[in-house]
ZAFILO-593537 format. One record per residue (C-alpha): residue in three letters; x, y, z; residue number from 1. Coordinates in steps of 0.2 Angstrom, whole numbers, always signed. Example, Ala and Ser with C-alpha at 12.3 -4.5 7.8 and 13.67 -1.06 7.14 Angstrom:
<sites>
{site "ALA" {+62 -22 +39} 1}
{site "SER" {+68 -5 +36} 2}
</sites>
This chain:
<sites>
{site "UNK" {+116 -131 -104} 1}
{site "UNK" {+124 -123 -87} 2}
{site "UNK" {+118 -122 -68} 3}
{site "UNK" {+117 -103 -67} 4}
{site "UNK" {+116 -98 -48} 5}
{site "UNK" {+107 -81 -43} 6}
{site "UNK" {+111 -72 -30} 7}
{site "UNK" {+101 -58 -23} 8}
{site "UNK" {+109 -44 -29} 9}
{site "UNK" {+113 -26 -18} 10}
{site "UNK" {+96 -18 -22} 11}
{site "UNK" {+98 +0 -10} 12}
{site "UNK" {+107 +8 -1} 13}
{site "UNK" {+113 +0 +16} 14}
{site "UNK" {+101 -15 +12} 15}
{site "UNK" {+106 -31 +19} 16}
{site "UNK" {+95 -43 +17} 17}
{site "UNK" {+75 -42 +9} 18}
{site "UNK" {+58 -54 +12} 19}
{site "UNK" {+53 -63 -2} 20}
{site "UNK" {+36 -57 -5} 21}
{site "UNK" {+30 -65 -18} 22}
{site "UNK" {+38 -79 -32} 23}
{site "UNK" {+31 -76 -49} 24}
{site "UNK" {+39 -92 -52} 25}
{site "UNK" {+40 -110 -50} 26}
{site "UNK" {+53 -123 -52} 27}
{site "UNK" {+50 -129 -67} 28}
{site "UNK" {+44 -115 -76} 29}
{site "UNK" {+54 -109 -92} 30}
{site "UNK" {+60 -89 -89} 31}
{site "UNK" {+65 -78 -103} 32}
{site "UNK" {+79 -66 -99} 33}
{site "UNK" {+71 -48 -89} 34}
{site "UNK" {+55 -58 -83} 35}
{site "UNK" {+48 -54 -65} 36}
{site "UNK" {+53 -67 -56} 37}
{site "UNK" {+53 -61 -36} 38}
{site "UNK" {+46 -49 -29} 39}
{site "UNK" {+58 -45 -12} 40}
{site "UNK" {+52 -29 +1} 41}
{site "UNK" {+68 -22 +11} 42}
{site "UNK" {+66 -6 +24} 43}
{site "UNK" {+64 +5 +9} 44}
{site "UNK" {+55 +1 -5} 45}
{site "UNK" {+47 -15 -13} 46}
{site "UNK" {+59 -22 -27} 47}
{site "UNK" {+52 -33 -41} 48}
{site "UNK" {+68 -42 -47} 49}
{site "UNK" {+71 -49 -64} 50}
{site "UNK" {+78 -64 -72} 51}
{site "UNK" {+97 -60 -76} 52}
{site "UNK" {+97 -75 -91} 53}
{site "UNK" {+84 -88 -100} 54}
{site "UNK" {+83 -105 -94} 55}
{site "UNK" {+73 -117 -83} 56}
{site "UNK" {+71 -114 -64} 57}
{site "UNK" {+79 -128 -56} 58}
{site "UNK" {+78 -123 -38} 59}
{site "UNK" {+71 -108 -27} 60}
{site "UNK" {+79 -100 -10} 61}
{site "UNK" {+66 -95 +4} 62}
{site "UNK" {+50 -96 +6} 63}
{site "UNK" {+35 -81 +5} 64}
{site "UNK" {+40 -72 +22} 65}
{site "UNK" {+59 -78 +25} 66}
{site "UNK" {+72 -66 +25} 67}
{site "UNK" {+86 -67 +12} 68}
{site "UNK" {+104 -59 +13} 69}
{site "UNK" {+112 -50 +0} 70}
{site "UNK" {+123 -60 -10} 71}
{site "UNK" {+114 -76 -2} 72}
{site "UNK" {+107 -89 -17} 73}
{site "UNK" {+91 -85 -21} 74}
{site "UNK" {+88 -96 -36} 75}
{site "UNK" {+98 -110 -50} 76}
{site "UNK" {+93 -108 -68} 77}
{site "UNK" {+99 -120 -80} 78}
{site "UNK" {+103 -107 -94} 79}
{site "UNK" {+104 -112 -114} 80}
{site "UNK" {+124 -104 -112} 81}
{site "UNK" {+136 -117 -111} 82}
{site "UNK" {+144 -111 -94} 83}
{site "UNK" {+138 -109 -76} 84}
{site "UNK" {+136 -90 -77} 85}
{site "UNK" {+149 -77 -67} 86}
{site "UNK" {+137 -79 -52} 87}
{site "UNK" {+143 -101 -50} 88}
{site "UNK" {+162 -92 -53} 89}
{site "UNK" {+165 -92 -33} 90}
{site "UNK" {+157 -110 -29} 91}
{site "UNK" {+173 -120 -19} 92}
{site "UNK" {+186 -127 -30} 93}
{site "UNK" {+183 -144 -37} 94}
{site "UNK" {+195 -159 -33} 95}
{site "UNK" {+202 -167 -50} 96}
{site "UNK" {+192 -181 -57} 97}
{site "UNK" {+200 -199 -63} 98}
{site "UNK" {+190 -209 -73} 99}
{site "UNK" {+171 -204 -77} 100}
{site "UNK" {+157 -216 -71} 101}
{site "UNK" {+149 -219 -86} 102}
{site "UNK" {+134 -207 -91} 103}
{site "UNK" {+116 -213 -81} 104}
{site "UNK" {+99 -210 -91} 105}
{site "UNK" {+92 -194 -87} 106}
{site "UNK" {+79 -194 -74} 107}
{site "UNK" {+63 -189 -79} 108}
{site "UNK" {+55 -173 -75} 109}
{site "UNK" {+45 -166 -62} 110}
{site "UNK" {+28 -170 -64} 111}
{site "UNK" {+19 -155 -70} 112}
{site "UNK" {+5 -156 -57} 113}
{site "UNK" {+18 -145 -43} 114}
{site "UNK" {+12 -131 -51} 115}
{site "UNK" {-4 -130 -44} 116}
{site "UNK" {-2 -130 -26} 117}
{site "UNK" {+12 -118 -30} 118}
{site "UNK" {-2 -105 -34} 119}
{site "UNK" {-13 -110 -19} 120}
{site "UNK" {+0 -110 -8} 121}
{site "UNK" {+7 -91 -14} 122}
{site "UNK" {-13 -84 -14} 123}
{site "UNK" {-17 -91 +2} 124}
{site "UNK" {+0 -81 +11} 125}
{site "UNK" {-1 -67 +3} 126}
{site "UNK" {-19 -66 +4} 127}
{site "UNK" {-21 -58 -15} 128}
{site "UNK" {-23 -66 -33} 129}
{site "UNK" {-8 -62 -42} 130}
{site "UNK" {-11 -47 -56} 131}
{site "UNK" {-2 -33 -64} 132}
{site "UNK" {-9 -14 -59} 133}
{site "UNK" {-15 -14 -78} 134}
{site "UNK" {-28 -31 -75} 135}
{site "UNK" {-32 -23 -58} 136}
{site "UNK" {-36 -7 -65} 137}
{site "UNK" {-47 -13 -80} 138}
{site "UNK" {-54 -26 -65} 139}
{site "UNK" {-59 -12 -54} 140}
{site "UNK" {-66 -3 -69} 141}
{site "UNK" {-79 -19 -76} 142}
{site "UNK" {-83 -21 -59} 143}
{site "UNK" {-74 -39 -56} 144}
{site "UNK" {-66 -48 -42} 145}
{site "UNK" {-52 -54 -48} 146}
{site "UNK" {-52 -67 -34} 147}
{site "UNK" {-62 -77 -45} 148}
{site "UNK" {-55 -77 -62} 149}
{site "UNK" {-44 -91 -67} 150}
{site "UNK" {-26 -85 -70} 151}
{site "UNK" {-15 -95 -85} 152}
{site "UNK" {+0 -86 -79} 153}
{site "UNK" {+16 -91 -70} 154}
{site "UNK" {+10 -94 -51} 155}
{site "UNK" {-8 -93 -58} 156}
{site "UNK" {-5 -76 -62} 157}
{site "UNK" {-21 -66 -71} 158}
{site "UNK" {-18 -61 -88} 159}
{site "UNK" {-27 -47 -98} 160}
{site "UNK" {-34 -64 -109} 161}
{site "UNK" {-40 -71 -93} 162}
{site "UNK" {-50 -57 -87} 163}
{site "UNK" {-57 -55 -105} 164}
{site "UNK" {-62 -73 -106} 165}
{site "UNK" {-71 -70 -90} 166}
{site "UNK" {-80 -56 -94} 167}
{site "UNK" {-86 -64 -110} 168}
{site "UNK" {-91 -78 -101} 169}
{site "UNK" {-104 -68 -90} 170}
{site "UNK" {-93 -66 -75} 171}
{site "UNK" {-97 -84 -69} 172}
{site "UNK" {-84 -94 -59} 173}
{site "UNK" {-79 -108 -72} 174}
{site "UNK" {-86 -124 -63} 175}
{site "UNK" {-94 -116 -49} 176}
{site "UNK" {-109 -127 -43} 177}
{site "UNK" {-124 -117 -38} 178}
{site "UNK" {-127 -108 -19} 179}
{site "UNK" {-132 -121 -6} 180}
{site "UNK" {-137 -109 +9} 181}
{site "UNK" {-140 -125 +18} 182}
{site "UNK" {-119 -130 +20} 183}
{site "UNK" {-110 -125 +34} 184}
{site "UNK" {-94 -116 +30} 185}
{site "UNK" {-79 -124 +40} 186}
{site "UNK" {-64 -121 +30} 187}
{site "UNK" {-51 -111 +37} 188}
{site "UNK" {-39 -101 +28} 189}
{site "UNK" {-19 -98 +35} 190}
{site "UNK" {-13 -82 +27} 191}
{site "UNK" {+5 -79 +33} 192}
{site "UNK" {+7 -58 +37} 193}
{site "UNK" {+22 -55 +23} 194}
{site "UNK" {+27 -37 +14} 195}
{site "UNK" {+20 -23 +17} 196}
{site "UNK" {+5 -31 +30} 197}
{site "UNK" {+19 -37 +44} 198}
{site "UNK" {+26 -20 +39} 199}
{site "UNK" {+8 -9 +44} 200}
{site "UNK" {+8 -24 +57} 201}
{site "UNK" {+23 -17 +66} 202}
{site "UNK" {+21 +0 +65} 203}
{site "UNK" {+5 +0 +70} 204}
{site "UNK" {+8 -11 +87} 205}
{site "UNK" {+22 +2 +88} 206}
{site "UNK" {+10 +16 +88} 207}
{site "UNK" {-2 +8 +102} 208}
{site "UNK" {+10 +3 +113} 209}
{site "UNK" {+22 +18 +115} 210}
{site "UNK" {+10 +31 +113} 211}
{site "UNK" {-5 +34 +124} 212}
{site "UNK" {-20 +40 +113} 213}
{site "UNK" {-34 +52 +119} 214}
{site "UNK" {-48 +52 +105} 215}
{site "UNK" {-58 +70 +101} 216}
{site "UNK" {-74 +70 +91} 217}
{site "UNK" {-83 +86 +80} 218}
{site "UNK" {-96 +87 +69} 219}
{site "UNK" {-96 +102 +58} 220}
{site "UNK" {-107 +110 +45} 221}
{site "UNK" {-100 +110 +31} 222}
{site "UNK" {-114 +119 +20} 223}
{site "UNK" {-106 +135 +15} 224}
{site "UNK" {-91 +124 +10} 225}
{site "UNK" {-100 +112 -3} 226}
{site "UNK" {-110 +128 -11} 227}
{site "UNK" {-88 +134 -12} 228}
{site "UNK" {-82 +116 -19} 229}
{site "UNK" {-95 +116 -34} 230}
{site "UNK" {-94 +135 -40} 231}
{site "UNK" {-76 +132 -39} 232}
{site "UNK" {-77 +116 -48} 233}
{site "UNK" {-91 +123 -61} 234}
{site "UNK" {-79 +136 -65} 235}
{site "UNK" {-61 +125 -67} 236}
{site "UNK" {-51 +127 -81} 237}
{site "UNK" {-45 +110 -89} 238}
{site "UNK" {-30 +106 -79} 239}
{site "UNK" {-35 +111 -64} 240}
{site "UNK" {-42 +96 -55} 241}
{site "UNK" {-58 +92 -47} 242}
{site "UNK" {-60 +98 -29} 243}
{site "UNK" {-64 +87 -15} 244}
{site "UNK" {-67 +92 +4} 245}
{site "UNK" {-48 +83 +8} 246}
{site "UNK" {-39 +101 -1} 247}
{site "UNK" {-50 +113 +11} 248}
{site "UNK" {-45 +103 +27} 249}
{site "UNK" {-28 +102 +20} 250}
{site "UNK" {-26 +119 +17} 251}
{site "UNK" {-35 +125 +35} 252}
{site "UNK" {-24 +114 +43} 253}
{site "UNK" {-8 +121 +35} 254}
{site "UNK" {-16 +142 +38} 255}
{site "UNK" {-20 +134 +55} 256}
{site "UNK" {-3 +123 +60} 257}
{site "UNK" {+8 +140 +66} 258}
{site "UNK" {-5 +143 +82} 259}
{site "UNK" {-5 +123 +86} 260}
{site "UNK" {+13 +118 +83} 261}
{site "UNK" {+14 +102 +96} 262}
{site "UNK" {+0 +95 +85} 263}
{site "UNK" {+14 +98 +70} 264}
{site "UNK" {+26 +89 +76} 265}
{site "UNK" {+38 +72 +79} 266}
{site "UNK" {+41 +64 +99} 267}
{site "UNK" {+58 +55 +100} 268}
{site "UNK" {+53 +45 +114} 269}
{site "UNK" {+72 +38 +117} 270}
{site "UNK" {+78 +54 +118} 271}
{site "UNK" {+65 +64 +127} 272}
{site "UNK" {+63 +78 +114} 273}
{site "UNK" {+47 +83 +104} 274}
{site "UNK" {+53 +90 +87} 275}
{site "UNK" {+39 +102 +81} 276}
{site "UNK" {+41 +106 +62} 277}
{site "UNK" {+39 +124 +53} 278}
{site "UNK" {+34 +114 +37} 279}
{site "UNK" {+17 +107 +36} 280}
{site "UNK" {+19 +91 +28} 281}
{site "UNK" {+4 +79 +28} 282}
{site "UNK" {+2 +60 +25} 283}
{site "UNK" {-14 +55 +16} 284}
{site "UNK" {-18 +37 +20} 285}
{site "UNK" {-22 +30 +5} 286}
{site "UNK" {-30 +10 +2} 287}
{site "UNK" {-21 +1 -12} 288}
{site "UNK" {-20 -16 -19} 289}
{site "UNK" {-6 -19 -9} 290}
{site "UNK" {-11 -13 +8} 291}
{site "UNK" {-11 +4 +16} 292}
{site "UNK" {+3 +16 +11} 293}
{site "UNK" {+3 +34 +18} 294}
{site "UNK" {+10 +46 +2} 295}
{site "UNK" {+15 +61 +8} 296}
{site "UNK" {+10 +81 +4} 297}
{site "UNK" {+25 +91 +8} 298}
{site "UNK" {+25 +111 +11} 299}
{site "UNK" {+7 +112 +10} 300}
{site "UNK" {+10 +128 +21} 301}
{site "UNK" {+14 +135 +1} 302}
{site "UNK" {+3 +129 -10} 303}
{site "UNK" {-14 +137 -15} 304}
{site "UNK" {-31 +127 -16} 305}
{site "UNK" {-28 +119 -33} 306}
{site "UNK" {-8 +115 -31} 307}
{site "UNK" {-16 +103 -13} 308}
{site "UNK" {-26 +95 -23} 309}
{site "UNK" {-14 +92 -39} 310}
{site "UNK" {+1 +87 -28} 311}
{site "UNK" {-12 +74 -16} 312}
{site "UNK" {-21 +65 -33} 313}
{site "UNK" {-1 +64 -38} 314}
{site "UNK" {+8 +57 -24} 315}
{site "UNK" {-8 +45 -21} 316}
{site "UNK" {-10 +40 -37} 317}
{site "UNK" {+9 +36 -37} 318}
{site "UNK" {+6 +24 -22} 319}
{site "UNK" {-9 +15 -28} 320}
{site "UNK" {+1 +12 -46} 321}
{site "UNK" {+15 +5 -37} 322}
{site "UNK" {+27 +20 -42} 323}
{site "UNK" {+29 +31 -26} 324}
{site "UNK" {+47 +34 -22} 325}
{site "UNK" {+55 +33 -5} 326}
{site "UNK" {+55 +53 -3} 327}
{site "UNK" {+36 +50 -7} 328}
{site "UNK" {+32 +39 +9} 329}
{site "UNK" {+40 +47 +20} 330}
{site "UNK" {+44 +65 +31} 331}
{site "UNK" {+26 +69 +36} 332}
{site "UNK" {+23 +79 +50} 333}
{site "UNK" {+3 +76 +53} 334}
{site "UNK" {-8 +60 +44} 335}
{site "UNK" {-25 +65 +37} 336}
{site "UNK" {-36 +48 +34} 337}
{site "UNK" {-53 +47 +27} 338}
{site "UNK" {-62 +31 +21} 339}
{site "UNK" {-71 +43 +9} 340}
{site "UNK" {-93 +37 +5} 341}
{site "UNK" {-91 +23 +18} 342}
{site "UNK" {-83 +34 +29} 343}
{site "UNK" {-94 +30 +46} 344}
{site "UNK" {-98 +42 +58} 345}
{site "UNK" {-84 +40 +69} 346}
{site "UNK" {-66 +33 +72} 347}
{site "UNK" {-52 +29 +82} 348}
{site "UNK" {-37 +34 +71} 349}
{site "UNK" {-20 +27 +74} 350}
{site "UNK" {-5 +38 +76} 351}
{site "UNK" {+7 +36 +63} 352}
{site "UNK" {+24 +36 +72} 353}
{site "UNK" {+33 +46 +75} 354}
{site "UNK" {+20 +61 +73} 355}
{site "UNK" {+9 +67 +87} 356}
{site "UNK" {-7 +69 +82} 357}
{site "UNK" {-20 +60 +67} 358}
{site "UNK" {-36 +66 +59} 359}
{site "UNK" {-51 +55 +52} 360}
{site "UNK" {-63 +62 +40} 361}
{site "UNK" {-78 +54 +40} 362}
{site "UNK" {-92 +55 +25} 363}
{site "UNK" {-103 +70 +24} 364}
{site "UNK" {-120 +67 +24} 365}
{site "UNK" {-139 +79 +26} 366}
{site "UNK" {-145 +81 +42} 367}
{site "UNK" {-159 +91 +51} 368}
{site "UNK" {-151 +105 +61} 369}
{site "UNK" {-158 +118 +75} 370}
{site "UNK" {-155 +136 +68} 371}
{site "UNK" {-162 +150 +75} 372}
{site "UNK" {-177 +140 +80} 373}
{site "UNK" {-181 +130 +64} 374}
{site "UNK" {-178 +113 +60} 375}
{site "UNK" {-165 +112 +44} 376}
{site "UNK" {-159 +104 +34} 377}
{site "UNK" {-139 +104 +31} 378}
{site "UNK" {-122 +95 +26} 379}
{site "UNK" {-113 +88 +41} 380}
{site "UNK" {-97 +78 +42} 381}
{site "UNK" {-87 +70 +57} 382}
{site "UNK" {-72 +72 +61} 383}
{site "UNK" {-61 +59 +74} 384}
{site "UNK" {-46 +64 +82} 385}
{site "UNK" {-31 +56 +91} 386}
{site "UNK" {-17 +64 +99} 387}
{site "UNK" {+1 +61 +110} 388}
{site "UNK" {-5 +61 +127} 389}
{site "UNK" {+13 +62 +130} 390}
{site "UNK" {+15 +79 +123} 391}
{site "UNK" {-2 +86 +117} 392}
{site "UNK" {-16 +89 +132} 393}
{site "UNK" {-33 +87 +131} 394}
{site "UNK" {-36 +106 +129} 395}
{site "UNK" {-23 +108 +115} 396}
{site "UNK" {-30 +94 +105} 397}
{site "UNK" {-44 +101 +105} 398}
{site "UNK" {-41 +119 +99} 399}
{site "UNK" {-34 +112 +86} 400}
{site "UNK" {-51 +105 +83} 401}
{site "UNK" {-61 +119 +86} 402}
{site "UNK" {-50 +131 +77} 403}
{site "UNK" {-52 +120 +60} 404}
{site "UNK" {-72 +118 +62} 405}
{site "UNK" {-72 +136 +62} 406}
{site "UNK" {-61 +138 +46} 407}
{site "UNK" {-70 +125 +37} 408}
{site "UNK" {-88 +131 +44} 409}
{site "UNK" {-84 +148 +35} 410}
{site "UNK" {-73 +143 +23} 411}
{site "UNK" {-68 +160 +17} 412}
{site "UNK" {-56 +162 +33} 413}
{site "UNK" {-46 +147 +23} 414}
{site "UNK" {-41 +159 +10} 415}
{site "UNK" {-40 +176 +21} 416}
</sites>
């Protein structure tokens, strides 16, 4: 058996170094050859990296959060093979050896016991249970919170056995003791900002810092466009999708976009030049497992009702399955977000860098309306605006505003 050192490979482009995001392993653990093993996030993309051989982990570089070079150790296997692997090949050279000491016991091994503050120590910083998107998904579908099923995996990882055991069981906690209402709750819980959370964390103290937000606020009937959605709906053919109100918005603010164009566009700051963008490409902030990814829509400018909505359930299911490519995350122009049926009533969107101008979309909801004299009753939704101060006034931010409520009030100038 060999001492196989691993170095983190060149996984992109220009990469230097990654943070280690999560360990799907411990020292100690047995690894076959191709297992997960680290899970390391660079300035492009996420990268779940492999296990080059089979062995035993001996010893593990960084900690979830630190920073690791490329070509820098990142773990020791001891491997079945009978040589120290290519990757020990450039250690220093060893000086020649007289005499061998003789051979000492072996010491024992390390208690097996390690392992469990291993997986305390990786939920609490990551701030997640540790679960492939296929658990998750058949999680989310029986209505379970993973956070309290009892993984057997690596790192306490849940398997589809675990989650089956759980259900079986009546979705009780194994060893919970019953609600006291009466204890005070005083633990406190470190969860170290890592991945894709230090990553929104940047960007989005990027965005309030630099640029000066002004908020604009609309309600808007949107009667005349629900009767629209279901008849179109009701009348679908197979592979076209379902309609939701987020393809009409999109495809107003694409017909709309050429009268607005410094809504539409990129400030560089540093270089004092707004970049305003012919293509109407737009970000859809989308909620995953993993944190908030903003998938992106391009060209909606040529896309008809049902291509929108095809091309946005793509791109953000690609983001919530962990499979949105780098081209897929970025190049928007304008960033639509809605929180969907717990939408609120209102928002203060952040500005996704380094575009101008965002939109909320807030749930739709009946209301009684004023018409012509007579109480009403009819489907309203809120929209929440922020905008560039910098670049967009107050008057422009809110034409843009204006001019979608009337689009999406009469829906048919969407398709005229």
């Amino acid at each position: 058996m060999g001492s196989f050192v691993f170095k983190l490979p060149d996984i992109g482009e220009g990469v230097v170094e990654g943070e280690v995001v999560q360990w799907h392993v411990s020292v100690g653990d047995s690894v076959s050859e191709d297992d997960p093993i680290v899970d390391v996030m660079t300035d492009k993309a996420t990268v779940t990296i492999p296990s080059p051989v089979s062995g035993i982990i001996s010893s593990l570089s960084g900690d979830v959060g630190d920073m690791i070079a490329v070509g820098s150790s990142l773990m020791e296997i001891d491997s079945e093979g009978e040589g120290a692997g290519p990757e020990a090949e450039d250690t220093e050279e060893q000086e020649p050896v007289s005499d061998p000491d003789p051979p000492k016991a072996p010491e024992p091994a390390p208690a097996p016991k390690a392992l469990e503050p291993v997986h305390s120590e990786i939920q609490t910083q990551i701030g997640r249970v540790l679960a492939s998107p296929a658990v998750r998904k058949r999680a989310r579908e029986n209505d379970v919170d993973l956070s309290n099923v009892r993984g057997s995996g690596p790192a306490g990882r849940i398997r589809h056995a675990d989650l089956d055991a759980f259900i079986a069981a009546g979705g009780a906690v194994s060893g919970a003791p019953p609600m006291a209402y009466s204890l005070k709750r005083t633990e406190v819980t470190q969860v170290k900002v890592v991945g894709l959370r230090r990553k929104i964390s940047e960007q989005m103290s990027l965005s309030k810092s630099r640029i000066p937000h002004f908020s604009y606020f609309e309600e808007v009937d949107i009667t005349e466009l629900e009767s629209l959605r279901q008849i179109l709906n009701s009348t679908r053919d197979e592979i076209q999708p379902k309609l939701t109100y987020l393809p009409f918005i999109m495809i107003a603010l694409a017909k709309i976009m050429p009268d607005h164009p410094e809504c539409n566009a990129h400030f560089d700051d540093e270089a004092g030049v707004v970049n305003r963008n012919a293509a109407v490409n737009l970000g859809i902030a989308t909620q995953t497992d993993r944190g908030l990814y903003v998938p992106v829509v391009k060209h909606v400018e040529s896309m008809d009702i049902w291509k929108t909505a095809s091309e946005m359930q793509r791109v953000s299911g690609s983001a919530r399955d962990g499979s949105a490519s780098l081209d897929e995350l970025t190049g928007s122009t304008f960033t639509i977000t809605s929180l969907g049926r717990e939408g609120g009533l209102g928002a203060t969107p952040i500005i996704n860098h380094p575009e101008v101008a965002i939109l909320g979309v807030h749930k739709a909801r009946e209301m009684p309306v004023a018409r012509n004299g007579a109480i009403v009753i009819r489907r309203i939704m809120n929209l929440s605006s922020a905008f560039d101060h910098r670049v967009v006034d107050g008057a422009d931010g809110a034409s843009l505003i204006q001019h979608l409520k009337r689009m999406l009030e009469n829906p048919a100038l969407i398709f005229m």
